[in-house]
C-alpha positions as a Python dict, from the first residue, in 0.01 Angstrom:
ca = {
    (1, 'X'): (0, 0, 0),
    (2, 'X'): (34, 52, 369),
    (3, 'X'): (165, 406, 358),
    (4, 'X'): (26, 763, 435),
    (5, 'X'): (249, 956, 215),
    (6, 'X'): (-24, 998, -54),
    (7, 'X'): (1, 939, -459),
    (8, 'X'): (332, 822, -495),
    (9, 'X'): (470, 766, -865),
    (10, 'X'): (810, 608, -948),
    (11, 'X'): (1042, 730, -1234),
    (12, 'X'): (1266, 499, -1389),
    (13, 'X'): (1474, 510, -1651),
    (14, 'X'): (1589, 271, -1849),
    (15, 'X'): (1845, 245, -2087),
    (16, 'X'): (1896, -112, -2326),
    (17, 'X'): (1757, -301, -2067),
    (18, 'X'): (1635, -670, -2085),
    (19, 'X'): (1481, -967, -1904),
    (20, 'X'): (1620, -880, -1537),
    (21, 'X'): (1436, -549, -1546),
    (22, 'X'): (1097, -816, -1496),
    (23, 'X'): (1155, -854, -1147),
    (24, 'X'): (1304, -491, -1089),
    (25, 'X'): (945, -365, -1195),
    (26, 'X'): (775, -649, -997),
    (27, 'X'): (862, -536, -749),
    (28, 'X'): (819, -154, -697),
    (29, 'X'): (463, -129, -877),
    (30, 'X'): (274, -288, -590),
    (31, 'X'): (420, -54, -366),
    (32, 'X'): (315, 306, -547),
    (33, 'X'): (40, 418, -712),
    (34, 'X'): (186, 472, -1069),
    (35, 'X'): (514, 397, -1271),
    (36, 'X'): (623, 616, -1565),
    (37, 'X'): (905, 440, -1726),
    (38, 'X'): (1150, 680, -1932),
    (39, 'X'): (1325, 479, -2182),
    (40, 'X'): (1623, 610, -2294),
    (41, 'X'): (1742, 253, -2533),
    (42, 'X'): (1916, 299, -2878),
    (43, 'X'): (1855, -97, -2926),
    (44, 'X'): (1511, -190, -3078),
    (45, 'X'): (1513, -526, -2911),
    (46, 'X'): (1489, -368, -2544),
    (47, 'X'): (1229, -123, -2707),
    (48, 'X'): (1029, -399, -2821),
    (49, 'X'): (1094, -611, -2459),
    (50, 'X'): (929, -316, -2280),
    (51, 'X'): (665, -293, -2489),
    (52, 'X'): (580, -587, -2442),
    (53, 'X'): (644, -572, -2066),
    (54, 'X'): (410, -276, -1974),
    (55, 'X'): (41, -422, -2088),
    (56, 'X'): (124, -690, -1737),
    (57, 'X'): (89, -401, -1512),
    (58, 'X'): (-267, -201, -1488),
    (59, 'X'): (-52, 132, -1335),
    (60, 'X'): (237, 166, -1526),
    (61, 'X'): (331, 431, -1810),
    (62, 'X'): (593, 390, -2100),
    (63, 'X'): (726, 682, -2277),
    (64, 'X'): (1047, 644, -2524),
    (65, 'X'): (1247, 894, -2666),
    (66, 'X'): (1382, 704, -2921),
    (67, 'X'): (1780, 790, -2828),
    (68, 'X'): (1932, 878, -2515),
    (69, 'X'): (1913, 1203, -2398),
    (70, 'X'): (2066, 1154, -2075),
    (71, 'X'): (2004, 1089, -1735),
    (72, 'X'): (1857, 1411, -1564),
    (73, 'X'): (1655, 1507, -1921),
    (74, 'X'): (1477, 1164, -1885),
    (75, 'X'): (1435, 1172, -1524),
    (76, 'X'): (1249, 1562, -1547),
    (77, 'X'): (1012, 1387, -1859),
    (78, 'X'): (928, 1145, -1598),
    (79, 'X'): (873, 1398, -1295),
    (80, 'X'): (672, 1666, -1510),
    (81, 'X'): (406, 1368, -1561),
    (82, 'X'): (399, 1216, -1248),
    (83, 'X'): (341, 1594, -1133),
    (84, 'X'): (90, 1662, -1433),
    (85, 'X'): (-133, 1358, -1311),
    (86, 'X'): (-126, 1427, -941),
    (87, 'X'): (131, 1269, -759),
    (88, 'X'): (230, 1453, -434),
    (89, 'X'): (584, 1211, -432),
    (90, 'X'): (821, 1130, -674),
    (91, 'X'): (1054, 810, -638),
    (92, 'X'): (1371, 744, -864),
    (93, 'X'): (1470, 474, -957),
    (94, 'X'): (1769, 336, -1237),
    (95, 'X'): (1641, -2, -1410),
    (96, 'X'): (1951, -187, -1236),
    (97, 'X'): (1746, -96, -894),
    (98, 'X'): (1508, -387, -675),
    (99, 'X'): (1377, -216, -420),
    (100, 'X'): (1235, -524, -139),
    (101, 'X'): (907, -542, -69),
    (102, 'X'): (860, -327, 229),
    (103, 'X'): (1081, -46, 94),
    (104, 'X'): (797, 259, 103),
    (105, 'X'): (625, 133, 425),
    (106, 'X'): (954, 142, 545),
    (107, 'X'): (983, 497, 488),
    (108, 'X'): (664, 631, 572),
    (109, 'X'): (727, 469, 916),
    (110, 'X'): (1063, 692, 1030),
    (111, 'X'): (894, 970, 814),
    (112, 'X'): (553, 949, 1039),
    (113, 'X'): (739, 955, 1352),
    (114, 'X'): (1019, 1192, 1247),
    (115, 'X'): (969, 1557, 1410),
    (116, 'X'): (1140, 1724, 1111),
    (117, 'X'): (877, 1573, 902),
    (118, 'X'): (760, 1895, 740),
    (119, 'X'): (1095, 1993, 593),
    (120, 'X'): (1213, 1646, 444),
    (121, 'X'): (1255, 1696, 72),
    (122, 'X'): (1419, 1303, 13),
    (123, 'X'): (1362, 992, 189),
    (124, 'X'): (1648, 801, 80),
    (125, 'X'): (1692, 404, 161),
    (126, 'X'): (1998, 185, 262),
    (127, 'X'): (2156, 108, -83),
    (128, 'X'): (2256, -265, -82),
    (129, 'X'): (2513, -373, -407),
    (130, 'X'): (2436, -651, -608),
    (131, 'X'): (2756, -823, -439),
    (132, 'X'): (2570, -799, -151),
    (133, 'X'): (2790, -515, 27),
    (134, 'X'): (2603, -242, 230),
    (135, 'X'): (2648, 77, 181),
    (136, 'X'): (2577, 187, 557),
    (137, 'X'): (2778, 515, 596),
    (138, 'X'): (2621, 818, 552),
    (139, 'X'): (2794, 1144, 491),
    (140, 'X'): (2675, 1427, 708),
    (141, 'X'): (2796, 1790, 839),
    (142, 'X'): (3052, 1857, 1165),
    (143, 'X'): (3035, 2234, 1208),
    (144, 'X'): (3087, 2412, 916),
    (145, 'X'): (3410, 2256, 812),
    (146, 'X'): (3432, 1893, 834),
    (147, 'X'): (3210, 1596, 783),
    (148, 'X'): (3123, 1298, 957),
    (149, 'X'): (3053, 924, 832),
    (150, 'X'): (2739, 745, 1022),
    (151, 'X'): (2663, 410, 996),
    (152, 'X'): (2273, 410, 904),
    (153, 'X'): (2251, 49, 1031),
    (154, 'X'): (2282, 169, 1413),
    (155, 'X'): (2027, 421, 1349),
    (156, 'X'): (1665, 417, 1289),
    (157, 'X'): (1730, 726, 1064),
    (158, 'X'): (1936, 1012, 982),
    (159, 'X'): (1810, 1315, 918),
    (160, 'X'): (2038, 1635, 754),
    (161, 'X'): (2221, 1362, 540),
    (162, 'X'): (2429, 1574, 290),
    (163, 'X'): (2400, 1325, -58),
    (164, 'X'): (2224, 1030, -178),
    (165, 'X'): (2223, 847, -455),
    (166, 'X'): (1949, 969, -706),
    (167, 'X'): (1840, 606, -691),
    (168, 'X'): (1599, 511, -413),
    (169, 'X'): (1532, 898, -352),
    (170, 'X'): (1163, 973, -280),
    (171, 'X'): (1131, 1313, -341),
    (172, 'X'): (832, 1560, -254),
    (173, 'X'): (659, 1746, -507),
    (174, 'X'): (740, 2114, -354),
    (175, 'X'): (1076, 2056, -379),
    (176, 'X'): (1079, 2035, -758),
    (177, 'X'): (798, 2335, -723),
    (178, 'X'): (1050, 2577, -543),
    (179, 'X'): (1376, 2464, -644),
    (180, 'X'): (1330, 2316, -1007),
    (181, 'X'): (1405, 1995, -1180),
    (182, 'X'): (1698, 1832, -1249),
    (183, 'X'): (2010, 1968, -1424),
    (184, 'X'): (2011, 1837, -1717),
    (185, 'X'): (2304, 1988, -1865),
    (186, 'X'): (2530, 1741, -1653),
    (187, 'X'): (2382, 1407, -1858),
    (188, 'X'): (2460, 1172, -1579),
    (189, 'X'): (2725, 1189, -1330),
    (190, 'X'): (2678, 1447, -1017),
    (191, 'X'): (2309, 1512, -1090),
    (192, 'X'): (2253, 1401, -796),
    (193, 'X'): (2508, 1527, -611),
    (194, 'X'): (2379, 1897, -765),
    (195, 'X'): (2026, 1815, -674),
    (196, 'X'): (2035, 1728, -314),
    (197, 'X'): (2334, 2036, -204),
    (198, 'X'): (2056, 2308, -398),
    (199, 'X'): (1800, 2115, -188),
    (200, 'X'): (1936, 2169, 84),
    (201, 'X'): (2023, 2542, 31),
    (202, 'X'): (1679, 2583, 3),
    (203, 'X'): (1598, 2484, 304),
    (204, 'X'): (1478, 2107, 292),
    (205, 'X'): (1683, 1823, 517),
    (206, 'X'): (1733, 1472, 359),
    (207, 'X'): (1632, 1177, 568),
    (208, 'X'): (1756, 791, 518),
    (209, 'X'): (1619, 507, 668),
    (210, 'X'): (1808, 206, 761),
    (211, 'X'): (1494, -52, 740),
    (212, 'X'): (1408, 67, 363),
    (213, 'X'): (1652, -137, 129),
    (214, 'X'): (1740, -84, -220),
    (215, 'X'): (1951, -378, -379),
    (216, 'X'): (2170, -146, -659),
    (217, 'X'): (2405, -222, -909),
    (218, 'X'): (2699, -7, -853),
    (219, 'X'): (2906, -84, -1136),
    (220, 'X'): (3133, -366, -1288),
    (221, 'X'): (3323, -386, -903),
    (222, 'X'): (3604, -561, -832),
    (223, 'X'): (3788, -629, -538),
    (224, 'X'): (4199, -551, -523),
    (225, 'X'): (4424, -667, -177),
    (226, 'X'): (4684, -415, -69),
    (227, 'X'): (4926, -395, 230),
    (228, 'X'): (4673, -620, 425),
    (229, 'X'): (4368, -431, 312),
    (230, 'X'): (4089, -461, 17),
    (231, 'X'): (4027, -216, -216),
    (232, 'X'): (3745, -198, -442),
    (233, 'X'): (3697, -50, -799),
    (234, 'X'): (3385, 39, -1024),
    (235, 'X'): (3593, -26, -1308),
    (236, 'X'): (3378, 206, -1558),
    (237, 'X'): (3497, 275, -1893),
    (238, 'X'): (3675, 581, -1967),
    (239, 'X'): (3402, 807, -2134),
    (240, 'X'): (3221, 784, -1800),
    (241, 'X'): (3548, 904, -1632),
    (242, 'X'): (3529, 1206, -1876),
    (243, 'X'): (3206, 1310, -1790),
    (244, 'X'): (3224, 1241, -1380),
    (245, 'X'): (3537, 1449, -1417),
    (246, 'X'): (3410, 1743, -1562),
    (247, 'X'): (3108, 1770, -1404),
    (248, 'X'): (3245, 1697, -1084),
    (249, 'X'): (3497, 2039, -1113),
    (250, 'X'): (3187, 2190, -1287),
    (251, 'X'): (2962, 2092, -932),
    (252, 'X'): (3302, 2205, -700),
    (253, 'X'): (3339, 2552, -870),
    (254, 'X'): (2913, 2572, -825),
    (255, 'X'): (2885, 2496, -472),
    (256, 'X'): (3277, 2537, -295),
    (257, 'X'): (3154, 2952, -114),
    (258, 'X'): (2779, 2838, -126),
    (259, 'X'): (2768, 2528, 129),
    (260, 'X'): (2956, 2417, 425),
    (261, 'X'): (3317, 2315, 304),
    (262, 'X'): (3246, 1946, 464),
    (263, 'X'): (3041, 1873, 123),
    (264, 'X'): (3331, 2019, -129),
    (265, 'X'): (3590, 1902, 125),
    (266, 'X'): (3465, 1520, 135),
    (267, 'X'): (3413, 1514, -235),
    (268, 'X'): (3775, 1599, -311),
    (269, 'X'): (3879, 1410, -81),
    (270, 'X'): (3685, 1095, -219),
    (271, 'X'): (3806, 1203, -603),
    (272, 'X'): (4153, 1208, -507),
    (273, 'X'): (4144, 843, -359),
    (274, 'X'): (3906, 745, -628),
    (275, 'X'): (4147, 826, -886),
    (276, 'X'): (4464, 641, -702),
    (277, 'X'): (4259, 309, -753),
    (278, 'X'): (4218, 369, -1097),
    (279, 'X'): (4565, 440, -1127),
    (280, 'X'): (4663, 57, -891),
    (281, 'X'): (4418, -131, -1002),
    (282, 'X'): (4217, -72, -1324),
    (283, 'X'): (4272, -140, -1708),
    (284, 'X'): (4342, 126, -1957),
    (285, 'X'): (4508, 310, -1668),
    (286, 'X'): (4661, 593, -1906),
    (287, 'X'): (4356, 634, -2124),
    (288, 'X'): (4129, 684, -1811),
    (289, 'X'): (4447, 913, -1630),
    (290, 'X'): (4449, 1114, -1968),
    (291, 'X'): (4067, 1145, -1991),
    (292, 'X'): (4053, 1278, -1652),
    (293, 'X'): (4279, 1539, -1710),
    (294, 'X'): (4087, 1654, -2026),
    (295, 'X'): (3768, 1638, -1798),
    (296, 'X'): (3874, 1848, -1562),
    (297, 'X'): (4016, 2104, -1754),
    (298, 'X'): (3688, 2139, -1949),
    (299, 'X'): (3524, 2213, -1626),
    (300, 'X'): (3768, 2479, -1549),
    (301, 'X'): (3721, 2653, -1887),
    (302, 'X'): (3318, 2582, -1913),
    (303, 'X'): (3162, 2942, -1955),
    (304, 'X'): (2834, 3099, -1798),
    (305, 'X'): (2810, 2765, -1542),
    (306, 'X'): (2535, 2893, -1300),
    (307, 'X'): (2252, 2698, -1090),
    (308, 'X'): (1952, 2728, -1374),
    (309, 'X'): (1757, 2406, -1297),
    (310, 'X'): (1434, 2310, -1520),
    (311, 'X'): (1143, 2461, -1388),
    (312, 'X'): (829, 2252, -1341),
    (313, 'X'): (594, 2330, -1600),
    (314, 'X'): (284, 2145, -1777),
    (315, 'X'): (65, 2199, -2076),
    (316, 'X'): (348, 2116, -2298),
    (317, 'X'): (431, 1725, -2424),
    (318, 'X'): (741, 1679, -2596),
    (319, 'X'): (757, 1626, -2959),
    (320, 'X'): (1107, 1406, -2846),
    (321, 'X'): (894, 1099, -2663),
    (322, 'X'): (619, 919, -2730),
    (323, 'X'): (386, 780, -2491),
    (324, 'X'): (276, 380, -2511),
}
């Protein structure tokens, strides 16, 4: 491992995962010192795949919980370990996520010659689809009102990026010490979102480098032609529009006085447009329209919503996994 950032451990959780997750795994374990996989699968036969899977790496950890309890829950199992037995970085990873070969060194080189260095929370990569479209643009502050879009590919790296994707996100340890874990409470959509904007407010910046790449699977994506121009949809089924659309008005009526209105303001903006394409282009257009609705007036009502991450604690194990 040809970095300097110290004990690195990768979280990933997986969820009914099968065969392709070999190579996923492959290829991140050379690069850290330790995987803890989280496995969140309600089918035995992916249970029984990973169990088999594990004993072929010497530095890699499985612990099941036997249902799903959701994204962020799984994630903070995974972090309070990694913490428990050392590890001074924390990378994230979904089990739909390759990272190529180089992706840490790639880091630890803009990180090593960044002058911000000290108050980087995330190193983030380039996220690169699995139809091979690259995610370049990153979001990031104009004064105190509007945002910009960068293209990371023109840059070496960006630092005071607003949002990544949990994904790819290698996160130092004090940031879970002095902010707290994940919010758990949200399941799966806008955790990270949540995470990175109460990062931020405490201080840390969020850097992404354009050599690290993450290949990502970022949904069941289609491409639509309109007026001359292509549109493209993530197409995901209508229980996941509930949830991104409550927690999404949850995460605006959190944040909207706290940060600079270029986060809430982009995010709205993106939500409104994401929403016309479900409305042009996908199926089950007045299930998903309806389920939206009912999402976001369940954020409106929600009662006692208030930033009360996880805290990082040890000494417990949960009676709800079980380590293999």
């Amino acid at each position: 491992m040809s970095h300097g950032f110290g004990k690195i451990a990768a979280i990933i959780v997986t969820y009914n995962c099968g065969e392709e997750f070999r190579a996923n795994l492959a290829a991140i374990s050379p690069q850290v010192d330790a995987v803890v996989i989280v496995d969140n699968s309600t089918e035995q036969a992916s249970n029984e795949f990973l169990q088999r899977l594990v004993p072929e790496h010497t530095n890699v950890k499985l612990l099941y919980n036997g249902r799903n309890v959701g994204l962020g829950a799984a994630q903070n199992i995974g972090i309070r370990l990694a913490c428990h037995e050392g590890a001074e970085w924390m990378l994230l990873l979904d089990d739909d996520s390759r990272a190529e070969p180089d992706m840490i060194a790639a880091m630890w080189r803009a990180y090593e010659h960044n002058p911000e260095r000290e108050r980087i929370g995330i190193c983030a990569p380039l996220i690169v689809d699995a139809n091979g479209e690259k995610n370049y643009r990153c979001l990031l502050p104009r004064g105190k009102i509007f945002f910009q879009r960068k293209e990371l590919r023109e840059h070496e790296y960006l630092n005071g990026v607003l949002c990544v994707m949990a994904s790819g996100s290698l996160i130092r340890r004090r940031v879970f010490e002095r902010i707290g874990l994940m919010r758990e409470d949200f399941f799966i959509d806008y955790i990270d979102w949540e995470f990175c904007l109460r990062m931020i407010l405490g201080g840390w910046i969020i850097m992404a480098v354009s050599a690290a790449r993450l290949n990502h699977n970022l949904g069941r994506m289609t491409t639509h032609r309109m007026f001359g121009r292509s549109f493209i949809t993530t197409n995901h089924p209508a229980s996941r529009r509930y949830t991104n659309a409550r927690n999404r008005t949850i995460f605006w009526r959190l944040y909207v006085t706290r940060v600079p209105l270029a986060c809430t303001l982009y995010n709205f903006m993106a939500s409104v447009y994401e929403y016309l394409l479900i409305l042009l282009f996908e199926e089950q257009k007045i299930t998903k329209a309806a389920i939206i609705i009912q999402g976001v007036w369940d954020g409106l009502r929600a009662r006692n919503i208030r930033i009360a991450p996880p805290q990082l604690e040890f000494g417990v194990q949960s009676s709800e996994f079980r380590v293999q």
